[in-house]
PDB file of the backbone (N, CA, C, O) and the ligand in Angstrom, with CONECT records:
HET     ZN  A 101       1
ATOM      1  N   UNK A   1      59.229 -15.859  58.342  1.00  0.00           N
ATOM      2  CA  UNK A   1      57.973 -15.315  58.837  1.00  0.00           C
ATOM      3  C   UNK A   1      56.777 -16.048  58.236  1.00  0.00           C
ATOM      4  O   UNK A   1      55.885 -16.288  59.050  1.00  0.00           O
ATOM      5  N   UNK A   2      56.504 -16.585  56.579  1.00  0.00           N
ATOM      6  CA  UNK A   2      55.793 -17.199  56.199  1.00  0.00           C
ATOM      7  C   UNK A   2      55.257 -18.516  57.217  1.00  0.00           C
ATOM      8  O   UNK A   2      54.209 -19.151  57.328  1.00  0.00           O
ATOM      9  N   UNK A   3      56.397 -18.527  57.777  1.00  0.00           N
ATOM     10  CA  UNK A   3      56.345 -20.528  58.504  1.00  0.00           C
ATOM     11  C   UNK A   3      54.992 -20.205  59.500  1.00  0.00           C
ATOM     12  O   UNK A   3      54.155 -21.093  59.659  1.00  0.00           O
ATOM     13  N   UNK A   4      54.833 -18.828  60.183  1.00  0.00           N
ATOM     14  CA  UNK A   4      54.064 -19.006  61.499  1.00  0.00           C
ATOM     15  C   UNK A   4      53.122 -17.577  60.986  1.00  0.00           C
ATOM     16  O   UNK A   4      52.649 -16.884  61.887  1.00  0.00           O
ATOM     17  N   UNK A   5      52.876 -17.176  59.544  1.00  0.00           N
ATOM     18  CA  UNK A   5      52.024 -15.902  59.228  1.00  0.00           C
ATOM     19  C   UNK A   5      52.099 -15.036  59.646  1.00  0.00           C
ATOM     20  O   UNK A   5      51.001 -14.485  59.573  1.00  0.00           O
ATOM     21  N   UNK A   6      53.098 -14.187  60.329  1.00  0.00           N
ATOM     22  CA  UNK A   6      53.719 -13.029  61.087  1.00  0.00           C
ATOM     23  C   UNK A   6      52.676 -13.136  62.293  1.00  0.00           C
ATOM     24  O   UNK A   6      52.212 -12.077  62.717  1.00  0.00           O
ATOM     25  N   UNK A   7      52.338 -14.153  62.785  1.00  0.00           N
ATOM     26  CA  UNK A   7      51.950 -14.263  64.031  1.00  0.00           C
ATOM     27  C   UNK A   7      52.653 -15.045  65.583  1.00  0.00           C
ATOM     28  O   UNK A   7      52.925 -16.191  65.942  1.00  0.00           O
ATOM     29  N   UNK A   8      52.720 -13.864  66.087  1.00  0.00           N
ATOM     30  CA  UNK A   8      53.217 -14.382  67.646  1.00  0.00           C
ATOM     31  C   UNK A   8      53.261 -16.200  67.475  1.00  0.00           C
ATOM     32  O   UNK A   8      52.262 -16.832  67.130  1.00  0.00           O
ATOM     33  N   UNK A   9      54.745 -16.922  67.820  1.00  0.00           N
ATOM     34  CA  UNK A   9      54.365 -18.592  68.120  1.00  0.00           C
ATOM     35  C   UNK A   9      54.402 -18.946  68.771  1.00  0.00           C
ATOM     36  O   UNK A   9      54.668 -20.145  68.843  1.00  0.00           O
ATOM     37  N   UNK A  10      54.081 -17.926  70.160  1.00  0.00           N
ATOM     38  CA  UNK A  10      53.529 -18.407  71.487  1.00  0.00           C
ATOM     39  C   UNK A  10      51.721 -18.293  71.710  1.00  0.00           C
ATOM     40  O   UNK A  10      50.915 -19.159  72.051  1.00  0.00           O
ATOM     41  N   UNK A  11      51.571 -17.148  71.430  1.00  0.00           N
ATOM     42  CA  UNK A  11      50.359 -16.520  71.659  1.00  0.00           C
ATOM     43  C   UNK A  11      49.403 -16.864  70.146  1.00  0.00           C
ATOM     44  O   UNK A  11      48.339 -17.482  70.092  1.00  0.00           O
ATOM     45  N   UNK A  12      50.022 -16.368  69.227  1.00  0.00           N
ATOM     46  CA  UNK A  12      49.174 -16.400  67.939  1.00  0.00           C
ATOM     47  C   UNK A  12      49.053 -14.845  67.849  1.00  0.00           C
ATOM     48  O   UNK A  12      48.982 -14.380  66.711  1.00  0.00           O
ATOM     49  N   UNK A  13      49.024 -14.076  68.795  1.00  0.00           N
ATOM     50  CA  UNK A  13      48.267 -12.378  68.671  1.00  0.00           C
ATOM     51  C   UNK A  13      49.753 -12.126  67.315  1.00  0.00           C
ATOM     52  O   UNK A  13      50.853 -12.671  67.227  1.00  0.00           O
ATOM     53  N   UNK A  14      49.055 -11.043  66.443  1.00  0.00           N
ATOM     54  CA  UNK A  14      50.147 -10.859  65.370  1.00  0.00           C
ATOM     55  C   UNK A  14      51.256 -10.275  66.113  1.00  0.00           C
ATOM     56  O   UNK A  14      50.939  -9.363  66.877  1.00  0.00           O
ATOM     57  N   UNK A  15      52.312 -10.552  66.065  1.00  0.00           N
ATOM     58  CA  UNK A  15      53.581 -10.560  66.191  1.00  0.00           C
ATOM     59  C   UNK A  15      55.007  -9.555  65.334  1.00  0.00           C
ATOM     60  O   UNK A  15      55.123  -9.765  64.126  1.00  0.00           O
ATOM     61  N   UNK A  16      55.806  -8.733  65.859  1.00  0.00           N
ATOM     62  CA  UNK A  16      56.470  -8.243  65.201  1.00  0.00           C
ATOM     63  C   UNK A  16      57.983  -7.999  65.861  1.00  0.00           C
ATOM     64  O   UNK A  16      58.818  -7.367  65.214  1.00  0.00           O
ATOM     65  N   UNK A  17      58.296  -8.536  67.193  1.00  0.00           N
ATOM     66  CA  UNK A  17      59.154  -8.949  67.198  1.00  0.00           C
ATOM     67  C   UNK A  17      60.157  -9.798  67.004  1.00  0.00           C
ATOM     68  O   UNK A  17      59.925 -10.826  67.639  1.00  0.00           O
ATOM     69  N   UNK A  18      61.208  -9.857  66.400  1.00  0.00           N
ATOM     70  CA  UNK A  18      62.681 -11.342  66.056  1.00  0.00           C
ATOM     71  C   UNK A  18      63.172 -11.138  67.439  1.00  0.00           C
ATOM     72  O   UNK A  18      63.737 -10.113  67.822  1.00  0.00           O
ATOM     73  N   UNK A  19      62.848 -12.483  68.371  1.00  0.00           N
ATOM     74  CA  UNK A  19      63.238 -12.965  69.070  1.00  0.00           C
ATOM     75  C   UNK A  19      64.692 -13.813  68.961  1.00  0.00           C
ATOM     76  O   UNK A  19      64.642 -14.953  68.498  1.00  0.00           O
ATOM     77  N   UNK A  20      66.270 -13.132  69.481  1.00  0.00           N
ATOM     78  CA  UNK A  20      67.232 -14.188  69.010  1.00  0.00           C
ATOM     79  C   UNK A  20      67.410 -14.783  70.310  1.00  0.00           C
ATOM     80  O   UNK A  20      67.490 -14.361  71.464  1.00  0.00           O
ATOM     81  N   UNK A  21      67.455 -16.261  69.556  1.00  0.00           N
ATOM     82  CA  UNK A  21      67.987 -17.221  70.764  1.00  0.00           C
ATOM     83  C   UNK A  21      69.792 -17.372  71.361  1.00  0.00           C
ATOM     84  O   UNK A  21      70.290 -17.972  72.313  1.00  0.00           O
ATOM     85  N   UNK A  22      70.092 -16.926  70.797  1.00  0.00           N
ATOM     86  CA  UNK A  22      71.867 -16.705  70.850  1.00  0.00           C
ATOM     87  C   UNK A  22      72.194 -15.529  70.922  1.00  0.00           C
ATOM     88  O   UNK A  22      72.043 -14.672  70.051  1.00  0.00           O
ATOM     89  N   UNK A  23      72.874 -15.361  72.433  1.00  0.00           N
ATOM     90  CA  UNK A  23      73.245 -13.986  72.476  1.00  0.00           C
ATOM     91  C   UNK A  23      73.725 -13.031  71.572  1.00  0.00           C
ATOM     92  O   UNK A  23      74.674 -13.443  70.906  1.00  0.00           O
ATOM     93  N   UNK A  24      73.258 -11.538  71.270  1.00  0.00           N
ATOM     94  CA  UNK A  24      72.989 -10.946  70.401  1.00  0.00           C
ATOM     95  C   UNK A  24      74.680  -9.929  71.044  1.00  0.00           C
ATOM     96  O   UNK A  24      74.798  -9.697  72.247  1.00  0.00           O
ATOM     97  N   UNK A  25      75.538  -9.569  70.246  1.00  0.00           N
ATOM     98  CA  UNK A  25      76.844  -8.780  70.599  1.00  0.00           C
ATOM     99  C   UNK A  25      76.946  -8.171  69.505  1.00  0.00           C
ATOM    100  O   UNK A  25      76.684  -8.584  68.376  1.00  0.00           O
ATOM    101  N   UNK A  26      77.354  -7.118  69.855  1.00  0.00           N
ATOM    102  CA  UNK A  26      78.321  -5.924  68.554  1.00  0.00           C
ATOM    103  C   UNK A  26      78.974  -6.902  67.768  1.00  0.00           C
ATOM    104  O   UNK A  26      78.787  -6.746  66.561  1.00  0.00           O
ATOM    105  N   UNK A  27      79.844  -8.081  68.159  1.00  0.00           N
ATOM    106  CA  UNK A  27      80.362  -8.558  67.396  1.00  0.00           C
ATOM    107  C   UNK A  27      80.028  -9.805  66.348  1.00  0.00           C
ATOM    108  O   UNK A  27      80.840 -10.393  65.634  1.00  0.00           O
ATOM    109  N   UNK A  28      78.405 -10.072  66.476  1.00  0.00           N
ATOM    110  CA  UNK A  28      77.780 -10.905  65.656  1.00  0.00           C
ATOM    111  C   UNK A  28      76.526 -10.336  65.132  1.00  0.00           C
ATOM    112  O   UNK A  28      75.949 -10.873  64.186  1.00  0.00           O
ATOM    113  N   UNK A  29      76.037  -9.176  65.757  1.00  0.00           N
ATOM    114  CA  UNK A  29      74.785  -8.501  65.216  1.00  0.00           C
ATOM    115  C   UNK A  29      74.770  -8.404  63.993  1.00  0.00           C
ATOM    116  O   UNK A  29      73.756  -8.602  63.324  1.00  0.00           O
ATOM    117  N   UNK A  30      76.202  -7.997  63.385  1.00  0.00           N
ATOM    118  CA  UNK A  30      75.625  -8.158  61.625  1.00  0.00           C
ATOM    119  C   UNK A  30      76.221  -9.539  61.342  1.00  0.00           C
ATOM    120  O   UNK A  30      76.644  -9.715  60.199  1.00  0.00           O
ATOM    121  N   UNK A  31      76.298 -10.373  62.072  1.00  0.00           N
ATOM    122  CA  UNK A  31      76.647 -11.694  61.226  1.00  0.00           C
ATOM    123  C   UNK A  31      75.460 -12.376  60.849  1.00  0.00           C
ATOM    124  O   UNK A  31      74.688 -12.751  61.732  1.00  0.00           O
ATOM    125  N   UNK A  32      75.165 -12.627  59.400  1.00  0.00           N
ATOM    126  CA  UNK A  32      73.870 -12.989  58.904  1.00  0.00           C
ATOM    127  C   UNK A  32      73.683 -14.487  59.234  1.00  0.00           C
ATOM    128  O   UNK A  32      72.493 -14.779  59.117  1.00  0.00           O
ATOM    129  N   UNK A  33      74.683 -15.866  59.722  1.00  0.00           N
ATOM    130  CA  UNK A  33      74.537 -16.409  60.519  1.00  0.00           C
ATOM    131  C   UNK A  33      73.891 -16.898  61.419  1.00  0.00           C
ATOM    132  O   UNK A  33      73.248 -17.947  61.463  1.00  0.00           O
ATOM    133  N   UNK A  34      74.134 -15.812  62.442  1.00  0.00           N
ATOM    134  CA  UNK A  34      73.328 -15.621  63.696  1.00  0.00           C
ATOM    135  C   UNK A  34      72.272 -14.673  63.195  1.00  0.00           C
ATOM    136  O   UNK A  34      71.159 -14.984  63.618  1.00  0.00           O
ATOM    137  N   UNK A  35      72.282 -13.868  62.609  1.00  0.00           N
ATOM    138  CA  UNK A  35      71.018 -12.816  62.524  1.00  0.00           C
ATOM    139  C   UNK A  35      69.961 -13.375  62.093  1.00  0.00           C
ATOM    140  O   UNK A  35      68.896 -13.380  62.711  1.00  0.00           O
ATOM    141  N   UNK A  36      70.225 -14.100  60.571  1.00  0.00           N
ATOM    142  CA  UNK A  36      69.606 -14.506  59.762  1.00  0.00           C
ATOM    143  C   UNK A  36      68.889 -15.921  59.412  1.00  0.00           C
ATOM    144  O   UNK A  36      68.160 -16.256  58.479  1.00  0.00           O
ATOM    145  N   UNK A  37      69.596 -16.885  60.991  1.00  0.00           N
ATOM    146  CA  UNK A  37      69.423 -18.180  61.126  1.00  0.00           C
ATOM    147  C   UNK A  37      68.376 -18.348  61.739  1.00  0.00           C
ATOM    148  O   UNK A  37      68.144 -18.146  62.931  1.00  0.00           O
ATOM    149  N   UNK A  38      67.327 -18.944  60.458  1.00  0.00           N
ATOM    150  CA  UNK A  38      66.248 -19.467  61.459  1.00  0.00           C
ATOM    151  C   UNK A  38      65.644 -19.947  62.470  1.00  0.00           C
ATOM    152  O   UNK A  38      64.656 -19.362  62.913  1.00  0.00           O
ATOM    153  N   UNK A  39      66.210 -21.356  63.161  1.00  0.00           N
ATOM    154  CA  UNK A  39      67.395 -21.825  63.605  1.00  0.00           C
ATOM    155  C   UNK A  39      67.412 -20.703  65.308  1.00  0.00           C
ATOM    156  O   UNK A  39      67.072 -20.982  66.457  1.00  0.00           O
ATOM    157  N   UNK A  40      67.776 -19.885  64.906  1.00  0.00           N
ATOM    158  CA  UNK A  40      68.126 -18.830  65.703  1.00  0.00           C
ATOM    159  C   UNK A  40      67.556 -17.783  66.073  1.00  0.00           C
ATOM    160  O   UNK A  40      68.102 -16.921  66.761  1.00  0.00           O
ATOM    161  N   UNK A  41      65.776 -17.717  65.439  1.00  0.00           N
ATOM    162  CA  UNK A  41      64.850 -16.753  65.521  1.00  0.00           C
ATOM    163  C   UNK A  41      63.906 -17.274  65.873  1.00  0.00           C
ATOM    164  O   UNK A  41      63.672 -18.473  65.722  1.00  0.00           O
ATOM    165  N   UNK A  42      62.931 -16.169  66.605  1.00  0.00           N
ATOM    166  CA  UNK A  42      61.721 -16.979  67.573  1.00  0.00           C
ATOM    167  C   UNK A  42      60.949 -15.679  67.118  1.00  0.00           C
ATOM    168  O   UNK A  42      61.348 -14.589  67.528  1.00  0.00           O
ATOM    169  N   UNK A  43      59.764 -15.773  66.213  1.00  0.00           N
ATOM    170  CA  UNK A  43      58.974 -14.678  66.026  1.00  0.00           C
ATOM    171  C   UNK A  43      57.997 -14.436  67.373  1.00  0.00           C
ATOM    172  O   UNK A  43      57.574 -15.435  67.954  1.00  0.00           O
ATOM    173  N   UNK A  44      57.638 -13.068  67.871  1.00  0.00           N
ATOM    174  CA  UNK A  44      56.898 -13.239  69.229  1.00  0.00           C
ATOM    175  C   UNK A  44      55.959 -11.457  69.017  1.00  0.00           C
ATOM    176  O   UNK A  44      56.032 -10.456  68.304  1.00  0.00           O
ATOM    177  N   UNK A  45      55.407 -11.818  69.793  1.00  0.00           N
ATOM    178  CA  UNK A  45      54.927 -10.181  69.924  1.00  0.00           C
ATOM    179  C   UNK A  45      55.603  -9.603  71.195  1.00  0.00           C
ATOM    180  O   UNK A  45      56.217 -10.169  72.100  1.00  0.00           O
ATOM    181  N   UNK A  46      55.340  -8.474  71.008  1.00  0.00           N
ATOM    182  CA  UNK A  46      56.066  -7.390  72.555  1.00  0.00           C
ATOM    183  C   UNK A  46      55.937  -8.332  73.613  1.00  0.00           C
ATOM    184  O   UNK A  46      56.915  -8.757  74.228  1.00  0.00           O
ATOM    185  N   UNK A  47      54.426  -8.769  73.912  1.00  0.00           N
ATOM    186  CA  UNK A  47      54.374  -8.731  75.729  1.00  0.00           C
ATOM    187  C   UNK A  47      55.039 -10.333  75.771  1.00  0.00           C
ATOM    188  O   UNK A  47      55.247 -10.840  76.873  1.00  0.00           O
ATOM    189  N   UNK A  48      55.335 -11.038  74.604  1.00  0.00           N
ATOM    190  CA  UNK A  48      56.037 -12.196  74.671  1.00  0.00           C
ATOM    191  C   UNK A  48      57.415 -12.568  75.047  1.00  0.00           C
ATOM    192  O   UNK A  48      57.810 -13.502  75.746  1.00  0.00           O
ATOM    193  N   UNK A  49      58.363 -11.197  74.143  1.00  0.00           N
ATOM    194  CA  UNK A  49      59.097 -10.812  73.717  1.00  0.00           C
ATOM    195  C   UNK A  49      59.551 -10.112  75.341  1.00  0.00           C
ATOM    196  O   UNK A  49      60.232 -10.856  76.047  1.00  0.00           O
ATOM    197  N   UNK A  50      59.300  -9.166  75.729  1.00  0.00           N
ATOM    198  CA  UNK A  50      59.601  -9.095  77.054  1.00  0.00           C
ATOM    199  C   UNK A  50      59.277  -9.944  77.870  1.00  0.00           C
ATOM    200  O   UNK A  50      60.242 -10.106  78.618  1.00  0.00           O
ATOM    201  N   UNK A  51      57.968 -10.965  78.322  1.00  0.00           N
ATOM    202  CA  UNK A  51      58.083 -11.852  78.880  1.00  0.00           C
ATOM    203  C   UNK A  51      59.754 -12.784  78.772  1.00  0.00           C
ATOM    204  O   UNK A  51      60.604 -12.777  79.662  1.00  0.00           O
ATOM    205  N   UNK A  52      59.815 -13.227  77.964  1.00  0.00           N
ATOM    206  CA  UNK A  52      61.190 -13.921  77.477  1.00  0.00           C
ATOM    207  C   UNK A  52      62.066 -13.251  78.244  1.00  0.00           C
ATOM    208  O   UNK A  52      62.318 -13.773  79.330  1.00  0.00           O
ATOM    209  N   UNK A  53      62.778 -11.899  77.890  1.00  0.00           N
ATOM    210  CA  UNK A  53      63.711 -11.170  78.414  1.00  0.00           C
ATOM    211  C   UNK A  53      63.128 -11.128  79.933  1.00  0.00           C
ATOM    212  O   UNK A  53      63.647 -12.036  80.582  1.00  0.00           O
ATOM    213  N   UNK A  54      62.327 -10.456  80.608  1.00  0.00           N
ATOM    214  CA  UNK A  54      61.960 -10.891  81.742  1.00  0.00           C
ATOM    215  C   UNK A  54      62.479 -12.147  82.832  1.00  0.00           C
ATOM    216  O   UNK A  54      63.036 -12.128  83.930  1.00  0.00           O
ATOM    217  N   UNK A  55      61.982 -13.247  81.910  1.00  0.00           N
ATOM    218  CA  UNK A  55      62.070 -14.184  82.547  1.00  0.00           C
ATOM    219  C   UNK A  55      63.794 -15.267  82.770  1.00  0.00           C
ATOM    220  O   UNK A  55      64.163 -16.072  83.625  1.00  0.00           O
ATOM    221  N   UNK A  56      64.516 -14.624  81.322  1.00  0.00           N
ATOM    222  CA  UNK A  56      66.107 -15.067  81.335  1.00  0.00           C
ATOM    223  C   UNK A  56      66.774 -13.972  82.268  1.00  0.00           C
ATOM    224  O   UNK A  56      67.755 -14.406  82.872  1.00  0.00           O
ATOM    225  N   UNK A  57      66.507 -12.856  82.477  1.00  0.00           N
ATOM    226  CA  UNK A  57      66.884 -11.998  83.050  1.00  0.00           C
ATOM    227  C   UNK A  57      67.841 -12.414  84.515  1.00  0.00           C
ATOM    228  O   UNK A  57      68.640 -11.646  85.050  1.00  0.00           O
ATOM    229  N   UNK A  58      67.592 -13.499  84.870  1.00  0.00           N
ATOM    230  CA  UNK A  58      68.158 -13.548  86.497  1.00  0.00           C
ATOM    231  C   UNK A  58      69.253 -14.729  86.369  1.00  0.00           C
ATOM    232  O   UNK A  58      70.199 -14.974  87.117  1.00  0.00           O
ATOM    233  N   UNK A  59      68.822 -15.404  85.157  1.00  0.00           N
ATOM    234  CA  UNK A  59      69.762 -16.660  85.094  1.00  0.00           C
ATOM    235  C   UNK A  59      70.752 -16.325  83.712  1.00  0.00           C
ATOM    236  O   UNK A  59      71.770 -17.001  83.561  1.00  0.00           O
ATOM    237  N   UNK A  60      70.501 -15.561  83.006  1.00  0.00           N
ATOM    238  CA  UNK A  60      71.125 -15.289  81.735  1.00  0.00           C
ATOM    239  C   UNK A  60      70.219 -14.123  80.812  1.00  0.00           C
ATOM    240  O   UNK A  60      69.067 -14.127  80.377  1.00  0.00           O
ATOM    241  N   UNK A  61      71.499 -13.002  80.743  1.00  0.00           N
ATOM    242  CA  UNK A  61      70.650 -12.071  80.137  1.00  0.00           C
ATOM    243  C   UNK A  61      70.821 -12.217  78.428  1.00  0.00           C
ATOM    244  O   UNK A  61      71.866 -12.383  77.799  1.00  0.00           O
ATOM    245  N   UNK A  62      69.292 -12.083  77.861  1.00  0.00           N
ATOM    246  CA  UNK A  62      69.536 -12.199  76.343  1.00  0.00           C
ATOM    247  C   UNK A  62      70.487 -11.423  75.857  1.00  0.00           C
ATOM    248  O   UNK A  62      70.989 -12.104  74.963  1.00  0.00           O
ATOM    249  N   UNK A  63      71.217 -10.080  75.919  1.00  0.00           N
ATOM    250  CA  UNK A  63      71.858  -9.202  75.463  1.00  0.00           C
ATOM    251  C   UNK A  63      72.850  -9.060  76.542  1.00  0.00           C
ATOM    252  O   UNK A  63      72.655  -8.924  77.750  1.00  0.00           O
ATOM    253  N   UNK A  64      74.316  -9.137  75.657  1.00  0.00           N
ATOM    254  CA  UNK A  64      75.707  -8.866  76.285  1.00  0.00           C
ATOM    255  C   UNK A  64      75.401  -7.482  77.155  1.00  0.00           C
ATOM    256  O   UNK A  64      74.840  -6.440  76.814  1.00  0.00           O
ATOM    257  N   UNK A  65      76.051  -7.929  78.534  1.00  0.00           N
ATOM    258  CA  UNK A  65      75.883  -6.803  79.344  1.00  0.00           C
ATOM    259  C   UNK A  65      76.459  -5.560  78.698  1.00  0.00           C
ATOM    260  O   UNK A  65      77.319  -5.425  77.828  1.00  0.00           O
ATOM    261  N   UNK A  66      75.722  -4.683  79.389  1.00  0.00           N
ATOM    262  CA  UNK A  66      75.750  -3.267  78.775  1.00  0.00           C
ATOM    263  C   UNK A  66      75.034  -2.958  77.994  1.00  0.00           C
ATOM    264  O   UNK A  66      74.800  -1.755  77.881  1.00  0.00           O
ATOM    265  N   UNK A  67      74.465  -3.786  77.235  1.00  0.00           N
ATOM    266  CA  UNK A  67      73.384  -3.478  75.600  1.00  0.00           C
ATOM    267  C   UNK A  67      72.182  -4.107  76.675  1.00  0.00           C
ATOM    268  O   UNK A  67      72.129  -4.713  77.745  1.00  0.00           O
ATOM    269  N   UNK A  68      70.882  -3.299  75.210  1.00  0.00           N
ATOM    270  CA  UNK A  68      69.564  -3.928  75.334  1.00  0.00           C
ATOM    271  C   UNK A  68      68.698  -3.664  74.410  1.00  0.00           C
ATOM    272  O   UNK A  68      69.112  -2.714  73.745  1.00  0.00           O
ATOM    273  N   UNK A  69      67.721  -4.034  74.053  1.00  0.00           N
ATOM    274  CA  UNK A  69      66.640  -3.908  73.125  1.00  0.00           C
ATOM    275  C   UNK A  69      66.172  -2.759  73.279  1.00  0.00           C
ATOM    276  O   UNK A  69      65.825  -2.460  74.421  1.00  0.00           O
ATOM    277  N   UNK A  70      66.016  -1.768  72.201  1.00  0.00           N
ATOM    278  CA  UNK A  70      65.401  -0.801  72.241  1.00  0.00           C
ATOM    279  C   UNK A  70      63.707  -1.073  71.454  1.00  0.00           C
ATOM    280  O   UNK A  70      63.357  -1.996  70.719  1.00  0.00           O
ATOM    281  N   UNK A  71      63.008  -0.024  71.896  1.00  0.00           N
ATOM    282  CA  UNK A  71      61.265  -0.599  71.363  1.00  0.00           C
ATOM    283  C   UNK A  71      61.238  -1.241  69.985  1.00  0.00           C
ATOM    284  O   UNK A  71      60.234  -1.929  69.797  1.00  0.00           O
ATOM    285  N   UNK A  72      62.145  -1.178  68.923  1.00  0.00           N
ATOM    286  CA  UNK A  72      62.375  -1.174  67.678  1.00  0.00           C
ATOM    287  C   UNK A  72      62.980  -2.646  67.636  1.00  0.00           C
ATOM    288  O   UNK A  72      62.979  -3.352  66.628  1.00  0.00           O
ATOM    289  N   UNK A  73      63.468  -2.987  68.803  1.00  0.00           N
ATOM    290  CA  UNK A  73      63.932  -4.212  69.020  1.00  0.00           C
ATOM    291  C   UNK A  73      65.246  -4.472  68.439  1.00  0.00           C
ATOM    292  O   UNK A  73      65.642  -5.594  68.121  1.00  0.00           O
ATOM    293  N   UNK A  74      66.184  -2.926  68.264  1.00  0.00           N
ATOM    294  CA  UNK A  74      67.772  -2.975  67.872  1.00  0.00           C
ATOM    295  C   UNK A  74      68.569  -3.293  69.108  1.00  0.00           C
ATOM    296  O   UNK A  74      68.065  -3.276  70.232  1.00  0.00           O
ATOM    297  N   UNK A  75      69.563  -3.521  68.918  1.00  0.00           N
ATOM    298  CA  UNK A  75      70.729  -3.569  70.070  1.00  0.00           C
ATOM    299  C   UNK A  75      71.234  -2.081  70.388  1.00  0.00           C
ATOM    300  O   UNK A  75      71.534  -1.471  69.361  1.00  0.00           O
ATOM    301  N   UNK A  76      71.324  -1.678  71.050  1.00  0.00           N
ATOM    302  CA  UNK A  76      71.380  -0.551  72.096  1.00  0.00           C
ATOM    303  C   UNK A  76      72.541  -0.576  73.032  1.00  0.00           C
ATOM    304  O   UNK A  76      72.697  -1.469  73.866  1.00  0.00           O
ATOM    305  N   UNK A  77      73.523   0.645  72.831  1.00  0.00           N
ATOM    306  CA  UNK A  77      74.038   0.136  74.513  1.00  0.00           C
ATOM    307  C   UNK A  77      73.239   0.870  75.624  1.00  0.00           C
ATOM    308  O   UNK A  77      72.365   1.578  75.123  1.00  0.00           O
ATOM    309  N   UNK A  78      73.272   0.917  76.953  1.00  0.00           N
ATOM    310  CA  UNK A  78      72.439   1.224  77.805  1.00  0.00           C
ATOM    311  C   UNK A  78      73.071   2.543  78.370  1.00  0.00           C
ATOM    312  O   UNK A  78      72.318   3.316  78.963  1.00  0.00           O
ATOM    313  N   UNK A  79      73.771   2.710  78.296  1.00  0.00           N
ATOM    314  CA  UNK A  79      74.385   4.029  78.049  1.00  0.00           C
ATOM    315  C   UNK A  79      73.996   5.390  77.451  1.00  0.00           C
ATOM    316  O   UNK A  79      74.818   6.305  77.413  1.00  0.00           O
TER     317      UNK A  79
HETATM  318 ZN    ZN A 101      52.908 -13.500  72.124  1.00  0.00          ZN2+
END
């Protein structure tokens, strides 16, 4: 977070979503790896942060079907 001042690194507006670039599954969510890999995180704010999901949405969804981001930005199943 230091690298970009907890500000959005699309927008700049302050930022508080972890954006992961690698699909996010029950079976790697706690792998610190993937969780924890920089590498593998895109700091963003909300309307970024859904923009993103928005926009992978038709060609590839960020979250293994069935799950999704809840406002808190946890993995969720949709259920
Ligand atoms: Zn933004």
């Amino acid at each position: 977070m230091k690298s970009v001042h907890g500000l959005c690194e699309r927008c700049e507006r302050p930022g508080y979503i972890v954006h992961h670039k690698k699909e996010l599954a029950p079976n790697n969510i706690n792998d610190p790896n993937i969780t924890l890999n920089h590498d593998n995180l895109e700091y963003l704010c909300l309307d970024c942060h859904n923009a993103e999901h928005d926009f992978n949405r038709e060609k590839k969804s960020a979250t293994k079907k069935g799950y999704r981001f809840n406002d808190k930005g946890e993995l969720v199943p949709t259920t």
